[in-house]
C-alpha positions in Angstrom: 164.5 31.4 24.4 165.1 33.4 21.7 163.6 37.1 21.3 161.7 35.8 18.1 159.5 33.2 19.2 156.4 32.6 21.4 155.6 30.8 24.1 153.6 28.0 23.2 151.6 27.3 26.3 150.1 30.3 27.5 149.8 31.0 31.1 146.6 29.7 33.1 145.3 32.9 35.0 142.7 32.0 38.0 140.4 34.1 39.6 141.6 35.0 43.5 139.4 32.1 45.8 139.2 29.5 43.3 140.6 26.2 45.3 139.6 23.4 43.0 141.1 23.9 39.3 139.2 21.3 37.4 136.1 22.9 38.1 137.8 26.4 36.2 138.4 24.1 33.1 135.0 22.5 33.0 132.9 25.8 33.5 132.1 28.5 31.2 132.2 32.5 32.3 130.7 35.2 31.0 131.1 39.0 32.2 128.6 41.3 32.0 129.2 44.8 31.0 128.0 45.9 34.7 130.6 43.4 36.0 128.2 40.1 36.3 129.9 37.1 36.6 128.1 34.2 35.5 129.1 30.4 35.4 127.7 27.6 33.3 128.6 24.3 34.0 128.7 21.5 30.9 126.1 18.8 32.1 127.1 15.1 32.3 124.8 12.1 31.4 123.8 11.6 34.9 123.1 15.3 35.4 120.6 15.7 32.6 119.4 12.3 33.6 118.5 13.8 37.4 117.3 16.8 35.8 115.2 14.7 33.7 113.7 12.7 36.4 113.0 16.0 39.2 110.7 17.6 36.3 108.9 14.4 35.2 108.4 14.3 39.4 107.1 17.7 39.8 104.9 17.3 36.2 103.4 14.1 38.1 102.6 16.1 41.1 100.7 18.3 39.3 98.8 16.6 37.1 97.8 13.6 40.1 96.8 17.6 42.4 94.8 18.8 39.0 93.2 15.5 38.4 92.2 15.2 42.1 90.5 18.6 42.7 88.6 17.8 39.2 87.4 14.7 41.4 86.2 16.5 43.8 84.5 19.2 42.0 82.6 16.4 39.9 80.4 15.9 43.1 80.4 19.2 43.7 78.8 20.4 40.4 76.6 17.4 40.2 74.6 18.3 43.6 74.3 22.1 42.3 72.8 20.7 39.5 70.6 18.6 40.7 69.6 21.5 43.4 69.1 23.2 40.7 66.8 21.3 39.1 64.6 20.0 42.2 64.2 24.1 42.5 62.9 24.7 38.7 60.6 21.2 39.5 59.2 22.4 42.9 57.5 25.4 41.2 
């Protein structure tokens, strides 16, 4: 190679402990100033379509637990009321 010109393919440098090297090219790193490391990951179709499903699943749960204690404070509120009122009539 001549003194002039440049590699074209520049070297591939991988962190020490990293076994699997497709999952280097898929992810994305950032560094923190303090030295973080965090890495992202590009989601597939099925991925977003699991991550979909888990939140529509725990929205469902929620609503069915919200909808069931309003259920059972209808009763609730109707015999207070109703005390209520036999109280104000007994008078």
């Amino acid at each position: 190679m001549l003194p002039e010109q440049k590699p074209c393919i520049e070297p591939e440098i991988i962190p020490p402990g990293y076994k699997d090297r497709s999952l280097i090219r898929r992810a994305y790193r950032f560094v923190d100033a303090h030295g973080v490391r965090i890495y992202t990951f590009r989601l597939g179709q099925r991925s977003i379509f699991l991550l979909t499903m888990a939140i529509a699943t725990v929205l469902a749960a929620m609503f069915i637990f919200l909808v069931g204690a309003v259920l059972i404070w209808i009763p609730v509120v109707i015999v207070t009321v109703a005390a209520a009122a036999a109280s104000l009539f007994r008078r």
